[in-house]
MMTF fields as JSON, N, C-alpha, C and O atoms, coordinates in Angstrom:
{
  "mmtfVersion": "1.0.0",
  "mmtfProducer": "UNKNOWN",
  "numBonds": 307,
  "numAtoms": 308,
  "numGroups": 77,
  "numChains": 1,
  "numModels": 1,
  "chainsPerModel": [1],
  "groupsPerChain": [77],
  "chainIdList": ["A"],
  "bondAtomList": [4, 2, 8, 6, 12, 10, 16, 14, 20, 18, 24, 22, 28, 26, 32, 30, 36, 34, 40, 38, 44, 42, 48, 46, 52, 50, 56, 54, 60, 58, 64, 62, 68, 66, 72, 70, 76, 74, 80, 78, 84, 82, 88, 86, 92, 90, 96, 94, 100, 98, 104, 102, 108, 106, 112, 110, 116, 114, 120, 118, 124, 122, 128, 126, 132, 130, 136, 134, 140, 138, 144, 142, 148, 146, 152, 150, 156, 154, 160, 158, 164, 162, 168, 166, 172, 170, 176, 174, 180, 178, 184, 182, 188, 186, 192, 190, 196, 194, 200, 198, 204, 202, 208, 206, 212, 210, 216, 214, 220, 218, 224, 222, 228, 226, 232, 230, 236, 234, 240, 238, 244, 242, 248, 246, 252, 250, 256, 254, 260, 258, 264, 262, 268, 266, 272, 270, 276, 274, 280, 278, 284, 282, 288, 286, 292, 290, 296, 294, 300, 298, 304, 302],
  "bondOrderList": [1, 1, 1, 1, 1, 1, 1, 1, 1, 1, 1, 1, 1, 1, 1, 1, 1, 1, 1, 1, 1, 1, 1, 1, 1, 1, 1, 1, 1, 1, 1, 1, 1, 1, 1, 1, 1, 1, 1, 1, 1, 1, 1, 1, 1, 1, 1, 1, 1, 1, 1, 1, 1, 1, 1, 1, 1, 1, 1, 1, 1, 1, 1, 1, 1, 1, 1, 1, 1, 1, 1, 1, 1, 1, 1, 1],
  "groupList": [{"groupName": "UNK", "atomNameList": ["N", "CA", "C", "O"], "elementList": ["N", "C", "C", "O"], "formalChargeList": [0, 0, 0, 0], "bondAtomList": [1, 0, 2, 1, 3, 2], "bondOrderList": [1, 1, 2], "singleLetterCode": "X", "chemCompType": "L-PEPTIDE LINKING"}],
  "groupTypeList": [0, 0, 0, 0, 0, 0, 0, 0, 0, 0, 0, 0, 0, 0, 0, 0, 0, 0, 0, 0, 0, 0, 0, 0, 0, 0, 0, 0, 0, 0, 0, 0, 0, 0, 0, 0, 0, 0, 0, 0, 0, 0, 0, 0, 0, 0, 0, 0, 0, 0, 0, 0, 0, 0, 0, 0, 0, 0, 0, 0, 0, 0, 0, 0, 0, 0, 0, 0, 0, 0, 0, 0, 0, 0, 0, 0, 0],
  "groupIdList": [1, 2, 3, 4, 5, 6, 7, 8, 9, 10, 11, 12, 13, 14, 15, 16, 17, 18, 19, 20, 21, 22, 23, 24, 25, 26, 27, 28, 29, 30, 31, 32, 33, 34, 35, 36, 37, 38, 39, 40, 41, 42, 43, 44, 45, 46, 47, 48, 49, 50, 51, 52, 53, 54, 55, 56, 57, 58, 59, 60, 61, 62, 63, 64, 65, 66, 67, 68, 69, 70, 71, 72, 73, 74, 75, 76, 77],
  "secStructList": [7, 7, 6, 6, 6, 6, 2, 2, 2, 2, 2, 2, 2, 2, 2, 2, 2, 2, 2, 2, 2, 2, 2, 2, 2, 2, 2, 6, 6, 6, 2, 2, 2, 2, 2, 2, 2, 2, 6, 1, 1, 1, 7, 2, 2, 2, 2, 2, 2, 2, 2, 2, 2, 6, 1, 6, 6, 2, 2, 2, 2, 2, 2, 2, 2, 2, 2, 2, 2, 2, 2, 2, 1, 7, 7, 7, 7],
  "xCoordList": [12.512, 11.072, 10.592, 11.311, 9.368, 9.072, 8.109, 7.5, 7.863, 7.501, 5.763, 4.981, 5.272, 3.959, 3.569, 2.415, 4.499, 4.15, 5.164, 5.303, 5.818, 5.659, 4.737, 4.63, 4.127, 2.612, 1.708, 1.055, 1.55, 0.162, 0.346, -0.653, 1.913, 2.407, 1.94, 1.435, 2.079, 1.62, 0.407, -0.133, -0.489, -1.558, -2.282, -3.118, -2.273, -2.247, -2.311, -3.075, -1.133, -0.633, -1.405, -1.835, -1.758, -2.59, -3.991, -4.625, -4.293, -5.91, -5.697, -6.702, -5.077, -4.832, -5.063, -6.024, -4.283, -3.984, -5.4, -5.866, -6.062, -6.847, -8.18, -9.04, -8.085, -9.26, -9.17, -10.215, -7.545, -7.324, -7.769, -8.806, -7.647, -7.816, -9.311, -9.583, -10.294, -11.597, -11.988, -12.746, -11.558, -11.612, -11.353, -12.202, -9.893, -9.641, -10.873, -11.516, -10.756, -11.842, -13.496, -14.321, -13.563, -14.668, -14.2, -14.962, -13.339, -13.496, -13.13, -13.309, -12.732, -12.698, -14.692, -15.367, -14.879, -16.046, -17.397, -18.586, -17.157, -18.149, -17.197, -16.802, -16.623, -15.954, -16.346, -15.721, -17.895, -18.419, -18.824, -18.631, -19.533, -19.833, -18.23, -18.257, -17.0, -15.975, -15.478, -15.117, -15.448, -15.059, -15.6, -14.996, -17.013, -17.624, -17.588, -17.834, -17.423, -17.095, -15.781, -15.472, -14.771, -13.287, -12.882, -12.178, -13.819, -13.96, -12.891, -12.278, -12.631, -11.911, -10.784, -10.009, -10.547, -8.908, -8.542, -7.351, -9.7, -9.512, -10.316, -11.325, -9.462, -10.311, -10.37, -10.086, -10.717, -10.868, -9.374, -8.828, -8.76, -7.105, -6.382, -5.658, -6.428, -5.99, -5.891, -4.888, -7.331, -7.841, -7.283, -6.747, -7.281, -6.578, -5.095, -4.805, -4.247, -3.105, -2.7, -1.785, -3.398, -3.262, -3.703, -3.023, -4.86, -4.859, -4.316, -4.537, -3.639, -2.656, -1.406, -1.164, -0.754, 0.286, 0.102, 0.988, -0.842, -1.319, -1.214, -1.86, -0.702, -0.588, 1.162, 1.444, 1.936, 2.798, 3.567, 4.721, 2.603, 2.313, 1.479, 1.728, 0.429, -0.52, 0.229, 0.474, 0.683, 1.237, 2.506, 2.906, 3.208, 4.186, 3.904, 4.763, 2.687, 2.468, 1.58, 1.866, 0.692, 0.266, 1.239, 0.942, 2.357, 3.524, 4.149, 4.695, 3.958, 4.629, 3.438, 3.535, 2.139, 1.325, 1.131, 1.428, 0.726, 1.337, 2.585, 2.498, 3.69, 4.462, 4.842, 5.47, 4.186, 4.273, 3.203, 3.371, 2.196, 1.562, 1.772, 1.592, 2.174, 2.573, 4.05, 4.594, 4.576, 5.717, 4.9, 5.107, 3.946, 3.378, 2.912, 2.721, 2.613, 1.992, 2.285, 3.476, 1.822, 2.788, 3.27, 2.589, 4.036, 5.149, 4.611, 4.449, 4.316, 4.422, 5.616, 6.666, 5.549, 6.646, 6.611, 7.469],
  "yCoordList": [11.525, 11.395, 12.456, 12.646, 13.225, 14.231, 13.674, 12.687, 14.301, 13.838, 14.063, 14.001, 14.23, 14.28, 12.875, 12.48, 12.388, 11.476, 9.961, 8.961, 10.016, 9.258, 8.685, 7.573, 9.963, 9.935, 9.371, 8.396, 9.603, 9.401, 7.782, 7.063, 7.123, 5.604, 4.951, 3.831, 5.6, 4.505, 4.754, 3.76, 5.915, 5.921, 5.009, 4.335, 4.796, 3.387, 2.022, 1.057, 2.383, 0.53, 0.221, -0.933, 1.052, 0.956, 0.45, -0.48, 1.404, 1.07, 0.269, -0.366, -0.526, -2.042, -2.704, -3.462, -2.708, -4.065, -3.913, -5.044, -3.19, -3.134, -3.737, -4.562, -3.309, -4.09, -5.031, -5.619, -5.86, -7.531, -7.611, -8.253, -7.311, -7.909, -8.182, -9.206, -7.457, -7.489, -8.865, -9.802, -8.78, -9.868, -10.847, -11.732, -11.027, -12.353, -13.112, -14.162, -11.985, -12.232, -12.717, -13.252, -12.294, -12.92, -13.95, -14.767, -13.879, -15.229, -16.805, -17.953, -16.481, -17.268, -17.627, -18.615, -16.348, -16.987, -17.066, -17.024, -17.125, -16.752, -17.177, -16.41, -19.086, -19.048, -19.16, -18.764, -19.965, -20.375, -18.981, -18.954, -17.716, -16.814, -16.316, -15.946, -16.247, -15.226, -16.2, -15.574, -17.833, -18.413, -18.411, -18.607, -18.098, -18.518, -17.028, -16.973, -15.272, -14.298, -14.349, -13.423, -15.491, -15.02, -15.753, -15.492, -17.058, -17.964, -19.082, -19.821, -19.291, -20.227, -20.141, -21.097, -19.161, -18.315, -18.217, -18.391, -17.806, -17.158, -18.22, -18.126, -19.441, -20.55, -20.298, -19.165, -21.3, -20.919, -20.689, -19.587, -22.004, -21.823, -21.098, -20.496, -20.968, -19.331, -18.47, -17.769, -18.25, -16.769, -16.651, -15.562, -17.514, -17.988, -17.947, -17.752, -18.229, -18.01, -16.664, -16.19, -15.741, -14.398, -13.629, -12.851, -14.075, -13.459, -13.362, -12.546, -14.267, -15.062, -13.971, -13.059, -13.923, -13.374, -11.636, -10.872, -11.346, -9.621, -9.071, -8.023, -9.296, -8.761, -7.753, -6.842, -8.275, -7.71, -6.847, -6.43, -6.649, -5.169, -4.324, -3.15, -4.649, -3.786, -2.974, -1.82, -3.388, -3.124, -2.292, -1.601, -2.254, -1.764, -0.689, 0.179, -0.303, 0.022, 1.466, 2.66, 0.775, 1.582, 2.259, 3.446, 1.934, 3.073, 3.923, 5.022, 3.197, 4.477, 5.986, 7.212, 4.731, 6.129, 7.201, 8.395, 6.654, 7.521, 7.966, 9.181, 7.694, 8.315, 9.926, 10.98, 9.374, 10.558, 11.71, 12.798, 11.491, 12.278, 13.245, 14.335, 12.134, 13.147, 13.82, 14.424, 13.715, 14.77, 15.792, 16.785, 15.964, 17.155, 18.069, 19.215, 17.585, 19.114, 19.607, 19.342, 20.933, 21.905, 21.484, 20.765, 21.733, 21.794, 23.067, 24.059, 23.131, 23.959, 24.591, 23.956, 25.808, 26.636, 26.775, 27.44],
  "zCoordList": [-16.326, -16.2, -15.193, -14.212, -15.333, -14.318, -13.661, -14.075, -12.486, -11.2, -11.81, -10.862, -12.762, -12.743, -13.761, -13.919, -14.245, -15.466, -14.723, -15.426, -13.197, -12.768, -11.515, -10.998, -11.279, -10.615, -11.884, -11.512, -12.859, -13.55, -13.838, -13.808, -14.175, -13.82, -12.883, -12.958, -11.958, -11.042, -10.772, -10.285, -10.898, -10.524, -11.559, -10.957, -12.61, -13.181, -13.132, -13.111, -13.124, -12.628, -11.569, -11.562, -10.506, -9.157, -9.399, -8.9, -10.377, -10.969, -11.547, -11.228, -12.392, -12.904, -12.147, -12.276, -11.026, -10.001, -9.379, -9.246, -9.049, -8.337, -9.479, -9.17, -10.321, -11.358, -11.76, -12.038, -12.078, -11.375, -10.391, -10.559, -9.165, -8.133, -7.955, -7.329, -8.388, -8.181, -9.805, -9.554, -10.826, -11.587, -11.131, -11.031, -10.641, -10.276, -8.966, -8.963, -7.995, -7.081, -7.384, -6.644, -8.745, -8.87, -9.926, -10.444, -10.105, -10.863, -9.93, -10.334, -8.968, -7.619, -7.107, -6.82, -7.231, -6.446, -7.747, -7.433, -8.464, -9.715, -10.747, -11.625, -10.579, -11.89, -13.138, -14.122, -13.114, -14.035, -15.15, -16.365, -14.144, -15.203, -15.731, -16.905, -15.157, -15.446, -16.793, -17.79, -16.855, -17.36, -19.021, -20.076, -18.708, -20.28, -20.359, -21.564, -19.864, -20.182, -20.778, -21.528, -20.518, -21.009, -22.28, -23.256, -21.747, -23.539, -22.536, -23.307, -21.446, -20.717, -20.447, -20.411, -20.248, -20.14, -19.199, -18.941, -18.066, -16.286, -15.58, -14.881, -16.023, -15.246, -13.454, -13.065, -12.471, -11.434, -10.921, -10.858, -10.538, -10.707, -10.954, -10.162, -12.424, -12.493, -12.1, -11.967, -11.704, -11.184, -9.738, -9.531, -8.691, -7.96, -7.19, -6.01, -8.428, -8.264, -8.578, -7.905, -9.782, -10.264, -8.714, -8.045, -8.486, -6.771, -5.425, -4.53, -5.477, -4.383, -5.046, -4.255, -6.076, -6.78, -6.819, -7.202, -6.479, -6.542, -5.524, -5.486, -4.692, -3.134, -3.079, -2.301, -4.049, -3.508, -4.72, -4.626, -5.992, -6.346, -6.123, -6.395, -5.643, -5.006, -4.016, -4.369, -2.723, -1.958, -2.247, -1.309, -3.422, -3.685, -4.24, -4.091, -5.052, -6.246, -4.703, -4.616, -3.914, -2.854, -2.188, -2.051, -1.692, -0.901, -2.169, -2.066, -3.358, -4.182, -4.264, -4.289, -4.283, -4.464, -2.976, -2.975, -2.11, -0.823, -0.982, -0.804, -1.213, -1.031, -2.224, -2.123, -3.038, -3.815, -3.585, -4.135, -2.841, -2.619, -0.905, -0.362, -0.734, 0.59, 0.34, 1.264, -0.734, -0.997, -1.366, -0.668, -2.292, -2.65, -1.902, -2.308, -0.44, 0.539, 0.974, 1.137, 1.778, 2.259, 3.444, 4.175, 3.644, 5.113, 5.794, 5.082, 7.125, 8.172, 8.43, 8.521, 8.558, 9.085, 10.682, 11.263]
}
């Protein structure tokens, strides 16, 4: 796999988690509209536990993306 198409992976997956995280978040505090938007799928609970449960790919998914980007710059001589 090359180092640009496992950057564009996670830069992904990152923007996923992060657009769960703002769904689930409102479906915590705004269950009623997220609920009749999903047809009753992302009940409050749900949404809840999917949020509680997102912390530790985010976080993972965030040091991969720092870390790949700070390989890319120049070094000082």
């Amino acid at each position: 796999m090359t180092q640009q198409l496992a950057k564009r992976i996670v830069q992904w997956l990152l923007a996923i988690v992060i657009i769960a995280y703002i769904i689930t978040g409102f479906g915590i505090t705004e269950y009623r509209i997220v609920e009749s938007l999903t047809l009753g799928l992302l009940t409050k609970p749900l949404a809840f536990k999917i949020h509680n449960n997102l912390w530790i790919p985010f976080v993972a998914l965030l040091i991969l993306h720092i870390y790949q980007g700070t390989r890319d710059l120049p070094t000082k001589n």
